[in-house]
C-alpha positions as CSV (number, residue, x, y, z in Angstrom):
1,X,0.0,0.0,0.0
2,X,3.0,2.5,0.6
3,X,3.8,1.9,-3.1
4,X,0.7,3.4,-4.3
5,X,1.2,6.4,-2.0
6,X,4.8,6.9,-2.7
7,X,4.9,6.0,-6.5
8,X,8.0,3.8,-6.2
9,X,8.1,0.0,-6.1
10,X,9.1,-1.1,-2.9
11,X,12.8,-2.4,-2.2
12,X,12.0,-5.1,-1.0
13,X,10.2,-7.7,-2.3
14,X,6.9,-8.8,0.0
15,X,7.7,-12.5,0.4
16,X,11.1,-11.1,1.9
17,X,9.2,-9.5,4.4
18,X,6.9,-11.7,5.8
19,X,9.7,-14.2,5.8
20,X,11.6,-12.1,8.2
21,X,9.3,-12.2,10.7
22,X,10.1,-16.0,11.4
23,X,13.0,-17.3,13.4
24,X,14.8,-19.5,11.2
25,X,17.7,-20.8,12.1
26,X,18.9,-24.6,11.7
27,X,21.1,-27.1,14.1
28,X,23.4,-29.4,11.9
29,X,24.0,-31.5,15.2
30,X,21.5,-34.5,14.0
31,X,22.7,-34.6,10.4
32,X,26.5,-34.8,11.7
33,X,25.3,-37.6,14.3
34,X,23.0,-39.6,12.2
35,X,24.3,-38.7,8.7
36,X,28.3,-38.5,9.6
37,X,28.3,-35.6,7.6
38,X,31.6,-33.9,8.5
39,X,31.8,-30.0,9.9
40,X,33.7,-27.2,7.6
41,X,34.6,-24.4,9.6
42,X,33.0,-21.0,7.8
43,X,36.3,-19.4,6.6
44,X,37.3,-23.2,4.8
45,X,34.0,-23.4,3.2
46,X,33.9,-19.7,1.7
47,X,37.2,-20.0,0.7
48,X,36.4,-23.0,-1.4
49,X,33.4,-21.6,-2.8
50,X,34.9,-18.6,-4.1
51,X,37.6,-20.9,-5.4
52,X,34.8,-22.7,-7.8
53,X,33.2,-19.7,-8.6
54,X,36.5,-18.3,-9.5
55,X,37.3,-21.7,-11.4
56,X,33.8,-21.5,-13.6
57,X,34.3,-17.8,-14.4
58,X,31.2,-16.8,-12.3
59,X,33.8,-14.1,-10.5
């Protein structure tokens, strides 16, 4: 409704926003325990995703 008294199109979009007003947040504990799925610290994984981004010319 703002958009129609403003004339601009909001920034962001509506799903965004009513999205944000859930907690999300996940626990990988079970997956690692019943999956064995192994834990990559943050700065490991980032690096190795920027890595193959680099590596298919997507940066």
């Amino acid at each position: 409704w703002l958009s129609n008294i403003t004339g601009q199109q909001p920034r962001i979009p509506l799903e965004g926003v009513k999205m944000a007003k859930y907690k999300m947040h996940y626990d990988c504990s079970k997956a690692i325990r019943e999956l064995g799925i192994p834990q990559t610290p943050p700065e490991v994984a980032l690096e190795k995703a920027v890595r193959w981004f680099r590596d298919h010319k997507y940066a």
